[in-house]
Chimera marker file (.cmm) of the C-alpha trace (Angstrom):
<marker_set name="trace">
<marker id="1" x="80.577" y="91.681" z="-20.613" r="1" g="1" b="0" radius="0.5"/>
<marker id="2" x="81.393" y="94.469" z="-23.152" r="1" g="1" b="0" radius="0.5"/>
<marker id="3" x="80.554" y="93.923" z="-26.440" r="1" g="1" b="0" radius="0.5"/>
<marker id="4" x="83.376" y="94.142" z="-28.853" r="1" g="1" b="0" radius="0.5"/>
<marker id="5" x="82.286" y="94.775" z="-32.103" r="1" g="1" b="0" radius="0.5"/>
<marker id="6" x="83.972" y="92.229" z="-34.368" r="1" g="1" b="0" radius="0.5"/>
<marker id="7" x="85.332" y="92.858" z="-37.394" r="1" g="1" b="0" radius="0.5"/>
<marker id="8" x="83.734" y="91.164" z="-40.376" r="1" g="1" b="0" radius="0.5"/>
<marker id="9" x="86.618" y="88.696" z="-41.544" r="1" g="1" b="0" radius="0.5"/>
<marker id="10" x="86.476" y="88.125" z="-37.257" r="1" g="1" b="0" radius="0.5"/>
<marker id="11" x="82.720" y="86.964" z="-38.019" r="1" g="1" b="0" radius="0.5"/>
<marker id="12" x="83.329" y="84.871" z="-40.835" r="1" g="1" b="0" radius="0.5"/>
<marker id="13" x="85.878" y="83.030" z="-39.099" r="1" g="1" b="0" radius="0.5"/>
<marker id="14" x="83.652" y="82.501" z="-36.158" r="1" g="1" b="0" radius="0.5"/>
<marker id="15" x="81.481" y="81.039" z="-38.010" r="1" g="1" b="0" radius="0.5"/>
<marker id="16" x="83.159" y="79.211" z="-40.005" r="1" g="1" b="0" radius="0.5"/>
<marker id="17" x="84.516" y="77.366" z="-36.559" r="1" g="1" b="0" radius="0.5"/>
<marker id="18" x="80.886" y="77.487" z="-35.290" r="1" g="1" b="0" radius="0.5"/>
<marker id="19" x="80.013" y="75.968" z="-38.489" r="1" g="1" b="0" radius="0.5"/>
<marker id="20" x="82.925" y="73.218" z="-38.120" r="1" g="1" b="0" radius="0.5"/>
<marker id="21" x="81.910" y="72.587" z="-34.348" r="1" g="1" b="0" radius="0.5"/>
<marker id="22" x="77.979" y="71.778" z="-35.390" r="1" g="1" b="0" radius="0.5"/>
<marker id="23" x="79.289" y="69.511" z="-38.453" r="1" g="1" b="0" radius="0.5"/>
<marker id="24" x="81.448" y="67.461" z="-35.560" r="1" g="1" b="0" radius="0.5"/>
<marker id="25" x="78.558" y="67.716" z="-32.967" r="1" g="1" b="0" radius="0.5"/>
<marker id="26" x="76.469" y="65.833" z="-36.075" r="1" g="1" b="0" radius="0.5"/>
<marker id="27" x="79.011" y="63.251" z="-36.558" r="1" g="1" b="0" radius="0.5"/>
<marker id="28" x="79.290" y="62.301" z="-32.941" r="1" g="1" b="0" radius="0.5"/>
<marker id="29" x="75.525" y="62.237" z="-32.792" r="1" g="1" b="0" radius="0.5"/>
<marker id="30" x="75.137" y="60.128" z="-35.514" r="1" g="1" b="0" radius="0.5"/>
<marker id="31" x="78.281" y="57.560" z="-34.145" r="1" g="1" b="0" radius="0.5"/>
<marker id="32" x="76.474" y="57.707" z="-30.759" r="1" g="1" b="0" radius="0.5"/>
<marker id="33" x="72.938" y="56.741" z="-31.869" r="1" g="1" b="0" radius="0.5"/>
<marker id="34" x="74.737" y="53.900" z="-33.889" r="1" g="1" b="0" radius="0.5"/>
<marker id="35" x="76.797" y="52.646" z="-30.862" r="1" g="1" b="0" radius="0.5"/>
<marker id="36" x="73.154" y="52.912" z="-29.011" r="1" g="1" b="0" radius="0.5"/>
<marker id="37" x="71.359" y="50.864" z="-31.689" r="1" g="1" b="0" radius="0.5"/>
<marker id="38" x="74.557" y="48.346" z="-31.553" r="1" g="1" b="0" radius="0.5"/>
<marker id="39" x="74.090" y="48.048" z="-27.964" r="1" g="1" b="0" radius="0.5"/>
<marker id="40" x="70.466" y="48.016" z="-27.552" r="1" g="1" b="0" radius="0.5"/>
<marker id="41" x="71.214" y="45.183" z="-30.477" r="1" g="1" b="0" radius="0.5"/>
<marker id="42" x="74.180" y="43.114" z="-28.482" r="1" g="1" b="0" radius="0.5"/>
<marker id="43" x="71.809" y="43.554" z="-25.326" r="1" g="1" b="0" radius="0.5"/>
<marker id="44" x="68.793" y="42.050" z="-26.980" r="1" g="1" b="0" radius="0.5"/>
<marker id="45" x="70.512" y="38.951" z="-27.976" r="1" g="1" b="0" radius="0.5"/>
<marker id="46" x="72.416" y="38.856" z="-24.916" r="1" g="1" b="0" radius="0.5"/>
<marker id="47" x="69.158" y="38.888" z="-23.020" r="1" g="1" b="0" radius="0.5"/>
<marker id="48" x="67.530" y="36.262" z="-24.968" r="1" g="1" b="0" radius="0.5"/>
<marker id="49" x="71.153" y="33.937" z="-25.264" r="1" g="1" b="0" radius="0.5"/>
<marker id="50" x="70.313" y="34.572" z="-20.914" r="1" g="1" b="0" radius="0.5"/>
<marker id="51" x="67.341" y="33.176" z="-21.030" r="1" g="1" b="0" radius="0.5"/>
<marker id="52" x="67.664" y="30.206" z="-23.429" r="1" g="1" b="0" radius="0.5"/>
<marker id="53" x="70.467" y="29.230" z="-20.848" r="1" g="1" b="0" radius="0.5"/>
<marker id="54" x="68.518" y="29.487" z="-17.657" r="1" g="1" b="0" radius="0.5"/>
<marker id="55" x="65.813" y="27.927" z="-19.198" r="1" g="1" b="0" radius="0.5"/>
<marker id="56" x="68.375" y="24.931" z="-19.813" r="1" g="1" b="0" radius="0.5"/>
<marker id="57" x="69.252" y="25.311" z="-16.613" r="1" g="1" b="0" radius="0.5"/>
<marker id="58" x="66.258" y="24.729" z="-14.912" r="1" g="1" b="0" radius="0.5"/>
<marker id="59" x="65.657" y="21.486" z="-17.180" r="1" g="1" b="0" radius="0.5"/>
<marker id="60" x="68.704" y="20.059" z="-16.247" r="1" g="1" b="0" radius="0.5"/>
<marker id="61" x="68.130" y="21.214" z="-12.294" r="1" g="1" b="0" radius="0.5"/>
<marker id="62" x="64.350" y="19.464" z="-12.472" r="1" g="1" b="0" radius="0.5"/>
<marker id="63" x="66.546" y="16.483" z="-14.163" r="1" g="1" b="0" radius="0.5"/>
<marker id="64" x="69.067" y="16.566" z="-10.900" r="1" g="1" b="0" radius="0.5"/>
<marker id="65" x="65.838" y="16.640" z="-8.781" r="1" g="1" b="0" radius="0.5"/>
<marker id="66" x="64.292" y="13.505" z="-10.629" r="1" g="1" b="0" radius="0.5"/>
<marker id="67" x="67.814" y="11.332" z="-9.796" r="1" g="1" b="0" radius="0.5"/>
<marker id="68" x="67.387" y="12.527" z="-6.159" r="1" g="1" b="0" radius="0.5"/>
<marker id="69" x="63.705" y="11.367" z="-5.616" r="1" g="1" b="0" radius="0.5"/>
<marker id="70" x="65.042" y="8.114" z="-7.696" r="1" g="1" b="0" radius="0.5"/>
<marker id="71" x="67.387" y="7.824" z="-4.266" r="1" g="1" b="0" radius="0.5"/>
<marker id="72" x="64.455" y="8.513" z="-2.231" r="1" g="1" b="0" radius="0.5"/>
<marker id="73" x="62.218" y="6.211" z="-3.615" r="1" g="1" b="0" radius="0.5"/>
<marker id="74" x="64.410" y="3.179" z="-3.177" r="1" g="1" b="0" radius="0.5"/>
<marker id="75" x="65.242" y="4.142" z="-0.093" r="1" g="1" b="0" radius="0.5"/>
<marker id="76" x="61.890" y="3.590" z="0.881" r="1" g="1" b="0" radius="0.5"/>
<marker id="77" x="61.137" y="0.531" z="-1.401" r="1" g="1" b="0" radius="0.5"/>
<marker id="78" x="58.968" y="2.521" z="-4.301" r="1" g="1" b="0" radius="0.5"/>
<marker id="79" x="61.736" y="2.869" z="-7.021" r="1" g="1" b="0" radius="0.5"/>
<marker id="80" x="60.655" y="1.891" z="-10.618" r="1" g="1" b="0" radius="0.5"/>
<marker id="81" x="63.767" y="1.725" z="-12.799" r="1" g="1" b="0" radius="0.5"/>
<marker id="82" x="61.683" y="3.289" z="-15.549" r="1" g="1" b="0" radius="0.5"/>
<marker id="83" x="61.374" y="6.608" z="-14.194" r="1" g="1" b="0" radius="0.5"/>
<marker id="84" x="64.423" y="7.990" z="-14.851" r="1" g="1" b="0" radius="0.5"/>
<marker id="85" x="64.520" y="6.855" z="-18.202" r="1" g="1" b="0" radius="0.5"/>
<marker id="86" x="64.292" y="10.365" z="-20.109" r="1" g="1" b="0" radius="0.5"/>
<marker id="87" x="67.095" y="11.067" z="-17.594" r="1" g="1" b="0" radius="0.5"/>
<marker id="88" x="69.187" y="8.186" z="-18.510" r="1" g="1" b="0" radius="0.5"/>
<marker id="89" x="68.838" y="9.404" z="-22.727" r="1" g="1" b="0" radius="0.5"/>
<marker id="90" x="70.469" y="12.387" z="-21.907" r="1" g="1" b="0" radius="0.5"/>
<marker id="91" x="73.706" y="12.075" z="-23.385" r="1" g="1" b="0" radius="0.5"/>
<marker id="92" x="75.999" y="14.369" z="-20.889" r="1" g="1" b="0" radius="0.5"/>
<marker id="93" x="77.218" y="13.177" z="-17.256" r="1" g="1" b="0" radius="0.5"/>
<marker id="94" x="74.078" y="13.693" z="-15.810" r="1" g="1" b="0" radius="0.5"/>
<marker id="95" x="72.524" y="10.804" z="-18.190" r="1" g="1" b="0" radius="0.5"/>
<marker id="96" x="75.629" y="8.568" z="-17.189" r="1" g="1" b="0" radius="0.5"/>
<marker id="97" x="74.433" y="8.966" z="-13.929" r="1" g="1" b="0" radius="0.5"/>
<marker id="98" x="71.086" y="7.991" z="-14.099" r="1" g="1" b="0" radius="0.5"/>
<marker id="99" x="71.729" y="5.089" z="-16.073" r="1" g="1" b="0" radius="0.5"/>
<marker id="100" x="74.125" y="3.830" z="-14.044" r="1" g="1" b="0" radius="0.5"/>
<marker id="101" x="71.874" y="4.661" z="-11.119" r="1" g="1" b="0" radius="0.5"/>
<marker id="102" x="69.106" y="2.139" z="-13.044" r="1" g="1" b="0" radius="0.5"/>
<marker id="103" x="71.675" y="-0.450" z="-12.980" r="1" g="1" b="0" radius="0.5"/>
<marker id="104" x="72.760" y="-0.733" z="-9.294" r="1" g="1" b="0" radius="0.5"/>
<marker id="105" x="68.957" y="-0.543" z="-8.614" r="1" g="1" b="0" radius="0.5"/>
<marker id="106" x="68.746" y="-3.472" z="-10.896" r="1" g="1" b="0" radius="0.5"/>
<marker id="107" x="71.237" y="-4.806" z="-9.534" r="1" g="1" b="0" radius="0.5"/>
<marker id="108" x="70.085" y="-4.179" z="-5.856" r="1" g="1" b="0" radius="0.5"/>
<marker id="109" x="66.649" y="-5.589" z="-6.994" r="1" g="1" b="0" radius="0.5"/>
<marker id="110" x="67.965" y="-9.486" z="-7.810" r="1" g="1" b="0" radius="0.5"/>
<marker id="111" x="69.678" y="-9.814" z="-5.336" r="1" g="1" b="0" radius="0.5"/>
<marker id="112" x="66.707" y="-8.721" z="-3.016" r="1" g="1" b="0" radius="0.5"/>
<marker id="113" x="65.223" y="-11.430" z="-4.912" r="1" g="1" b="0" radius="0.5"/>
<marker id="114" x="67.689" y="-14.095" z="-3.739" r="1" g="1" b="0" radius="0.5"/>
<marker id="115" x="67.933" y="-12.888" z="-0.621" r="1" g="1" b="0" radius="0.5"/>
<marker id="116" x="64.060" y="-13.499" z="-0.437" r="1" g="1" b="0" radius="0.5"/>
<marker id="117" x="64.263" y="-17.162" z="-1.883" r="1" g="1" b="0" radius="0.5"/>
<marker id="118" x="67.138" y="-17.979" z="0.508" r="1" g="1" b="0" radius="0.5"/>
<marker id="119" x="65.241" y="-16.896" z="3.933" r="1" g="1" b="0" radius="0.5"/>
<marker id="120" x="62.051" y="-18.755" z="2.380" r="1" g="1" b="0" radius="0.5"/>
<marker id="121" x="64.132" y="-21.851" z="1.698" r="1" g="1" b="0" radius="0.5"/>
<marker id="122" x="65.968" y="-21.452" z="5.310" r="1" g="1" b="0" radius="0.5"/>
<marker id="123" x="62.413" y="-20.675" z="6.918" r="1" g="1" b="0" radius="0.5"/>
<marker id="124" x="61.037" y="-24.248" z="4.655" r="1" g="1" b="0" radius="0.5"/>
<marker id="125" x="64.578" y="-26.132" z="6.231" r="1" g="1" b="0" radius="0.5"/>
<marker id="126" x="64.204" y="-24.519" z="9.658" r="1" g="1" b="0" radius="0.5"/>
<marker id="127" x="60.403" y="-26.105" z="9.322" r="1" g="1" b="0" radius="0.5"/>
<marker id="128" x="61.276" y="-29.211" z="8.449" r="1" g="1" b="0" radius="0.5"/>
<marker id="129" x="64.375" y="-29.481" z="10.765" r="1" g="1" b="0" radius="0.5"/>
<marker id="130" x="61.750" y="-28.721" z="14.002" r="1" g="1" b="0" radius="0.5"/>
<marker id="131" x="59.244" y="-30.909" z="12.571" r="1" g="1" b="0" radius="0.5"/>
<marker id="132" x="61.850" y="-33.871" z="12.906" r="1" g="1" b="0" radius="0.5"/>
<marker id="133" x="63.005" y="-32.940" z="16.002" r="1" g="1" b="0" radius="0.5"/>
<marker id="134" x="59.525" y="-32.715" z="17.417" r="1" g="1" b="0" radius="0.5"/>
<marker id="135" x="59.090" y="-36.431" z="15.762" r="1" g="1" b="0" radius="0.5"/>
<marker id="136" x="61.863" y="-37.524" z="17.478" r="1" g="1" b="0" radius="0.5"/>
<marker id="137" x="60.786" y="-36.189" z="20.736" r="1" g="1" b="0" radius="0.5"/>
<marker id="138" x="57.531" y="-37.951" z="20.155" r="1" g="1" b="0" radius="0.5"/>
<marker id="139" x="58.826" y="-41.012" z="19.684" r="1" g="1" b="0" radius="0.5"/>
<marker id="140" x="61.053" y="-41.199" z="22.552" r="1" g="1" b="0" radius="0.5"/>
<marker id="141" x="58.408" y="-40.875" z="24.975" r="1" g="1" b="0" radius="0.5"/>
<marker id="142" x="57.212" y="-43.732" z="27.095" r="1" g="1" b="0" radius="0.5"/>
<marker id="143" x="53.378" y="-43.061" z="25.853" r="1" g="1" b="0" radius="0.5"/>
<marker id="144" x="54.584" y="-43.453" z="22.143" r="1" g="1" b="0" radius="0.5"/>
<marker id="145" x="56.824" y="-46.503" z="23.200" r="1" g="1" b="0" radius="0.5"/>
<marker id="146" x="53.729" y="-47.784" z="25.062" r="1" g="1" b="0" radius="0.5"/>
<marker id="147" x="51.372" y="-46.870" z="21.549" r="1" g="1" b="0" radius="0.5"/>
<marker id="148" x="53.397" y="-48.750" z="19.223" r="1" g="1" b="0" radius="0.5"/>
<marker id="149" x="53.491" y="-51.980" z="21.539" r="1" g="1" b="0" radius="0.5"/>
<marker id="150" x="50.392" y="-51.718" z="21.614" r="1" g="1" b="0" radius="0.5"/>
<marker id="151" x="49.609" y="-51.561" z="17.948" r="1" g="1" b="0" radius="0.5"/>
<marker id="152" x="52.119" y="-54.080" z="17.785" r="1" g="1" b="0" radius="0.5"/>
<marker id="153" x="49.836" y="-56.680" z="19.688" r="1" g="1" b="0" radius="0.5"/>
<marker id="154" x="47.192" y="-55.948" z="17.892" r="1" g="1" b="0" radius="0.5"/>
<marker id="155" x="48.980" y="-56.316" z="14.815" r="1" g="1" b="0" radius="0.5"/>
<marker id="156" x="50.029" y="-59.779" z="15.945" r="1" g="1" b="0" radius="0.5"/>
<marker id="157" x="46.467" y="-60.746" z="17.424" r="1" g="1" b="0" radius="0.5"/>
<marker id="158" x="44.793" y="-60.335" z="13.868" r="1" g="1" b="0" radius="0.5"/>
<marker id="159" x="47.193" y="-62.248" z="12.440" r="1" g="1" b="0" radius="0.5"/>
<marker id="160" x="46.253" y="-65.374" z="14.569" r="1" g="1" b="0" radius="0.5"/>
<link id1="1" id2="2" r="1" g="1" b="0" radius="0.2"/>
<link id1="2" id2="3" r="1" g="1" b="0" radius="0.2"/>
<link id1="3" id2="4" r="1" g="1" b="0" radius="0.2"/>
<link id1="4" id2="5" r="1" g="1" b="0" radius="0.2"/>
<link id1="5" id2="6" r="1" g="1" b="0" radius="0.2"/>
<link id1="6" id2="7" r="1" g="1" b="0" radius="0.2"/>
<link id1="7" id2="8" r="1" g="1" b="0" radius="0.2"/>
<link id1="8" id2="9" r="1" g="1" b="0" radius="0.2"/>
<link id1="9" id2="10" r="1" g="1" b="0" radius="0.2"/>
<link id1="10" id2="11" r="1" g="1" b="0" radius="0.2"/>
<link id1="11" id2="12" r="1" g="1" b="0" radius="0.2"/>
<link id1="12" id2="13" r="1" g="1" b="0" radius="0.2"/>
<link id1="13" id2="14" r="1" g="1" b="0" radius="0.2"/>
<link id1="14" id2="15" r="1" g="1" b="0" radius="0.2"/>
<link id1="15" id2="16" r="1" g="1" b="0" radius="0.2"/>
<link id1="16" id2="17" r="1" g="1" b="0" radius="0.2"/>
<link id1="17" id2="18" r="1" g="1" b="0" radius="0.2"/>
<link id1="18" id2="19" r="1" g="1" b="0" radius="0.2"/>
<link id1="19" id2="20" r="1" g="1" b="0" radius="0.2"/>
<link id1="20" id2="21" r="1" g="1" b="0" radius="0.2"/>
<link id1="21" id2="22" r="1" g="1" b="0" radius="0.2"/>
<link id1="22" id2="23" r="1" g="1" b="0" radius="0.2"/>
<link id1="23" id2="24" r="1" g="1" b="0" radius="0.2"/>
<link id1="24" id2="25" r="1" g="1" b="0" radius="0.2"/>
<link id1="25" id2="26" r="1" g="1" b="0" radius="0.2"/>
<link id1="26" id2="27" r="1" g="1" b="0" radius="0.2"/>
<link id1="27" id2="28" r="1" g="1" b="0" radius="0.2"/>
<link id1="28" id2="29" r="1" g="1" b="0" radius="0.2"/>
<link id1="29" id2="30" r="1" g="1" b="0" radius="0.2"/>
<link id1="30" id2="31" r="1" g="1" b="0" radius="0.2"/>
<link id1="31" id2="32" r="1" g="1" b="0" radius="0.2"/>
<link id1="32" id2="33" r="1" g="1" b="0" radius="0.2"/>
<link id1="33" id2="34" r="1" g="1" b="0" radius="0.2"/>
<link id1="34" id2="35" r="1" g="1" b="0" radius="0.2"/>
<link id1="35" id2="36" r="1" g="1" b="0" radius="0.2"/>
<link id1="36" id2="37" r="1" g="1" b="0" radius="0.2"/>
<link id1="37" id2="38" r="1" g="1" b="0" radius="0.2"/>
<link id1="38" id2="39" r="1" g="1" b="0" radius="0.2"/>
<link id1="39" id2="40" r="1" g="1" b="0" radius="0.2"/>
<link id1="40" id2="41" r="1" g="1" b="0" radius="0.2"/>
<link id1="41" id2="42" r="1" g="1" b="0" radius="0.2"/>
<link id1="42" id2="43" r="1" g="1" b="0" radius="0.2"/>
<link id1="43" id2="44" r="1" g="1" b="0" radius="0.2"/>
<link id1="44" id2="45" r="1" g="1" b="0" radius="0.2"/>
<link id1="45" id2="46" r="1" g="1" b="0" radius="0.2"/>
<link id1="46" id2="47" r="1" g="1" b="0" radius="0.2"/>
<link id1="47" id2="48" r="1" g="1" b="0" radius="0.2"/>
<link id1="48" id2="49" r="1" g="1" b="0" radius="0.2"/>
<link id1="49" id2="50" r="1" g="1" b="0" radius="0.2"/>
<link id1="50" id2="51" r="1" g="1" b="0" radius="0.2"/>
<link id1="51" id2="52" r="1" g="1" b="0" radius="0.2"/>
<link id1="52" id2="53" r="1" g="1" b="0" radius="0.2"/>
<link id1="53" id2="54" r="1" g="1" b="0" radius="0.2"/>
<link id1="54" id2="55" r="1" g="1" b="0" radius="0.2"/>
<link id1="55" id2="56" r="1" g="1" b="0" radius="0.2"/>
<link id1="56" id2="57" r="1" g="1" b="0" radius="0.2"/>
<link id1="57" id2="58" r="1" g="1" b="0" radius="0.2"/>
<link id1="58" id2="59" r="1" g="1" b="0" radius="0.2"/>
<link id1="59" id2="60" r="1" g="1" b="0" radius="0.2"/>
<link id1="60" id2="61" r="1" g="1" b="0" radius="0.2"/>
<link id1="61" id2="62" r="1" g="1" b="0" radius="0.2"/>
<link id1="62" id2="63" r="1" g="1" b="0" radius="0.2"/>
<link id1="63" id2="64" r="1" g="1" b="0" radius="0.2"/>
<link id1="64" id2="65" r="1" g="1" b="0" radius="0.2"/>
<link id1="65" id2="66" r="1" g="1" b="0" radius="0.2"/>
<link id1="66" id2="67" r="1" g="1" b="0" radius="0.2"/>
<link id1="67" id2="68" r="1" g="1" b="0" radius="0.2"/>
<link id1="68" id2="69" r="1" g="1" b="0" radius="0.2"/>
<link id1="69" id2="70" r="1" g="1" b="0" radius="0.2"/>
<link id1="70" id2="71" r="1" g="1" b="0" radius="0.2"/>
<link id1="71" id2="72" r="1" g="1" b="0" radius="0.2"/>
<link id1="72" id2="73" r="1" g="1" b="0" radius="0.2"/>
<link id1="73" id2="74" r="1" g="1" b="0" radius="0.2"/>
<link id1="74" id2="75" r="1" g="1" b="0" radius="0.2"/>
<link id1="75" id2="76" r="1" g="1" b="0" radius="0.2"/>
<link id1="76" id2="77" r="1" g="1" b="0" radius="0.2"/>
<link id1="77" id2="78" r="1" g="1" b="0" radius="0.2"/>
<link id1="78" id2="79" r="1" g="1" b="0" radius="0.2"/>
<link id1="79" id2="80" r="1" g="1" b="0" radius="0.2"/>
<link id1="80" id2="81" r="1" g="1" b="0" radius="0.2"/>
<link id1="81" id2="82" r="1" g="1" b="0" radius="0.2"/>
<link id1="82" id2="83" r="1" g="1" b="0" radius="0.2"/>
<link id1="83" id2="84" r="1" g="1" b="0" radius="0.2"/>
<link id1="84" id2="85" r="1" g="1" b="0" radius="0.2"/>
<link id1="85" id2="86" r="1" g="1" b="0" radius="0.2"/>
<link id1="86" id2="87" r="1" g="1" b="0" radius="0.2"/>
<link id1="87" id2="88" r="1" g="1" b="0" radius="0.2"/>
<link id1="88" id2="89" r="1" g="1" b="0" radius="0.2"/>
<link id1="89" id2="90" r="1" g="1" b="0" radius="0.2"/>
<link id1="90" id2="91" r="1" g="1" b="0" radius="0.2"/>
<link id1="91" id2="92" r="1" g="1" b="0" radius="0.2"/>
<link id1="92" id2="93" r="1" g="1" b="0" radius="0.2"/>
<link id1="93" id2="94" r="1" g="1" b="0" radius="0.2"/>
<link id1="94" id2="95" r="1" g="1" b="0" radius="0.2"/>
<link id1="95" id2="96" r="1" g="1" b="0" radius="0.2"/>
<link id1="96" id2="97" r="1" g="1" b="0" radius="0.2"/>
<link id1="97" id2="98" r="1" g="1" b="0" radius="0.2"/>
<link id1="98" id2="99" r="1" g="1" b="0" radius="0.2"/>
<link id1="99" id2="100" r="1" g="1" b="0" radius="0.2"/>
<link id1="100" id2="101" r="1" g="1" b="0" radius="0.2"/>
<link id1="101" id2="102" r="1" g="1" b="0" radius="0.2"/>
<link id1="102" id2="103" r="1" g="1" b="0" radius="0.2"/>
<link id1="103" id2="104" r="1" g="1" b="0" radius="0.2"/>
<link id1="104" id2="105" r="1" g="1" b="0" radius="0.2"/>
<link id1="105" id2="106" r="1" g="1" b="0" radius="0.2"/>
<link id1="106" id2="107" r="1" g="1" b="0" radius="0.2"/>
<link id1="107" id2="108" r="1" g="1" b="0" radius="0.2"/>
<link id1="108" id2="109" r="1" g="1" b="0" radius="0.2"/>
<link id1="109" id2="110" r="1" g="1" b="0" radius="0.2"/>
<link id1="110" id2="111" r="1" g="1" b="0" radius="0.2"/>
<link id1="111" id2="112" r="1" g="1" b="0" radius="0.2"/>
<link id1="112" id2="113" r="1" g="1" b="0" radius="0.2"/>
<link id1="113" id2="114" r="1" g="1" b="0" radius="0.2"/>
<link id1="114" id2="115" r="1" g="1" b="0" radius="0.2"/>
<link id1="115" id2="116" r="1" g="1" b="0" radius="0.2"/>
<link id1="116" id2="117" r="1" g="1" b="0" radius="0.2"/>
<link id1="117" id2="118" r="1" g="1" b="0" radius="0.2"/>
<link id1="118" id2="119" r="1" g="1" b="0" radius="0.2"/>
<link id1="119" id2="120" r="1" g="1" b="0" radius="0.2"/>
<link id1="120" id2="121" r="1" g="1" b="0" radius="0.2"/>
<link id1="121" id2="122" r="1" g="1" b="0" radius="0.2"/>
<link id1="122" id2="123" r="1" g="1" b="0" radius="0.2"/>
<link id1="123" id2="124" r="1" g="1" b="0" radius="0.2"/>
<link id1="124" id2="125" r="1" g="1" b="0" radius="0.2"/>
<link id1="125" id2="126" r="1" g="1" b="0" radius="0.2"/>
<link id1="126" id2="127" r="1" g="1" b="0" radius="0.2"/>
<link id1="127" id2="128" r="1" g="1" b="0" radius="0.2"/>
<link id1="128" id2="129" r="1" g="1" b="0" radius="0.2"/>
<link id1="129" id2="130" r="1" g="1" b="0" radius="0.2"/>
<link id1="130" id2="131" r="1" g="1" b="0" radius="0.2"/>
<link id1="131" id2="132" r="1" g="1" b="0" radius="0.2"/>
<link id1="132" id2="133" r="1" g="1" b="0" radius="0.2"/>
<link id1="133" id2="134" r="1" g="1" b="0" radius="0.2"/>
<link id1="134" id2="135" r="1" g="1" b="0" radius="0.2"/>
<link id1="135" id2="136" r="1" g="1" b="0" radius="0.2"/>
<link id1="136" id2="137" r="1" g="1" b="0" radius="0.2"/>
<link id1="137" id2="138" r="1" g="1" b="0" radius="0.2"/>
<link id1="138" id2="139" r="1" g="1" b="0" radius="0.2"/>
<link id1="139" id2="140" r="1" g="1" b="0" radius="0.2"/>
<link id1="140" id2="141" r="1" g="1" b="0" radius="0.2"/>
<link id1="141" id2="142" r="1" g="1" b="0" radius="0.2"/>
<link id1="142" id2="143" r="1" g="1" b="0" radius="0.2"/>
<link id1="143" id2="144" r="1" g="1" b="0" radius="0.2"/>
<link id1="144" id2="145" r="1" g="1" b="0" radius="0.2"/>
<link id1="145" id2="146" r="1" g="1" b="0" radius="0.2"/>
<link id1="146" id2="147" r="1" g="1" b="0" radius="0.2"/>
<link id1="147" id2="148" r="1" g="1" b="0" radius="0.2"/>
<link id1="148" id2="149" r="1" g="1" b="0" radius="0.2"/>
<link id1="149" id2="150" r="1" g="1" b="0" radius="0.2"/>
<link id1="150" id2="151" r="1" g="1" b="0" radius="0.2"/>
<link id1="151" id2="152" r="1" g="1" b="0" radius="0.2"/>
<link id1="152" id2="153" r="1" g="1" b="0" radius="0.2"/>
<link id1="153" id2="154" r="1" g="1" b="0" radius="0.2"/>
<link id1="154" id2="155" r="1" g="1" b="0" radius="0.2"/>
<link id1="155" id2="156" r="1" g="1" b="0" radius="0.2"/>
<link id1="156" id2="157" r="1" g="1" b="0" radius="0.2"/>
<link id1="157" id2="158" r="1" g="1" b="0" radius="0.2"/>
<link id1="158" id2="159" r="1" g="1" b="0" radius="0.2"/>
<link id1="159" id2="160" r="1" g="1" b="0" radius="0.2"/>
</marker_set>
C-alpha cells in the first residue's frame, strides 16, 4: 500500500468517523451485555420454573405408580383401602381416580363378604341335607327295622 499523505481537514474527518464508529461500537456493547444479563436472567428462572415442574411431575408419576400397585394388591388379595388415601385428597383427576378406585374395592370387599356367608350357609344346608339323607338311609335298612322291634319288645316287656 502507498501511503497517501492526508490532508489535515482529511484527518479530522477520519477521526471524527473513527470517533463516531467507537461511540456506536460502545452502545452495541453495552445493549449486548444487557440482552446477555436479560437472558442469563429469563434462563435462570426458566431453569428453575423446569425443575419445579419435573419435580411435580415425578410426584404425580410416584402417585400413578401407588394406584397401580393398589390394582396389584387386590389382585392378589392384599389391598387396604387406606393406602391410597393421600392419593384420593388430591383434588385433580388423578384423586378422582383413586377414590373411586377405594370405592369399587369397597364395594368388591362386601360382597366378598356375602359371597363368603352364602357358601358357609350352602356348605351348613348341604350338611344338614346329607345328614338326613344318611338318616333316612339308616332307617330303611332291615338291621334298623330289626333294632327298633327290638327296642320295641323291650319297651313292652318292662311295661308288664
Amino acid at each position: 500500500m502507498i501511503d497517501k499523505q492526508l490532508s489535515p481537514d482529511e484527518l479530522i474527518e477520519q477521526n471524527e468517523s473513527l470517533q463516531k464508529e467507537i461511540e456506536e461500537l460502545k452502545n452495541e456493547q453495552e445493549d449486548l451485555e444487557i440482552m446477555l444479563d436479560t437472558v442469563t436472567e429469563h434462563s435462570t428462572d426458566l431453569e428453575n420454573e423446569i425443575y419445579e415442574k419435573n419435580q411435580i411431575m415425578l410426584k404425580y408419576l410416584e402417585q400413578v405408580k401407588l394406584v397401580t400397585e393398589a390394582a396389584a394388591a387386590v389382585e392378589s388379595e392384599s389391598f387396604t383401602i387406606d393406602s391410597l388415601d393421600g392419593v384420593a385428597a388430591r383434588e385433580d383427576e388423578l384423586g378422582q381416580l383413586a377414590r373411586v378406585f377405594q370405592n369399587m374395592a369397597k364395594q368388591v370387599e362386601i360382597r366378598e363378604t356375602k359371597l363368603r356367608q352364602q357358601v358357609q350357609e350352602l356348605k351348613i344346608e348341604i350338611d344338614r341335607s346329607k345328614q338326613a339323607k344318611q338318616v333316612a338311609e339308616i332307617v330303611q335298612t332291615d338291621s334298623f327295622k330289626n333294632l327298633k322291634q327290638k327296642l320295641k319288645r323291650l319297651k313292652d316287656s318292662r311295661k308288664k
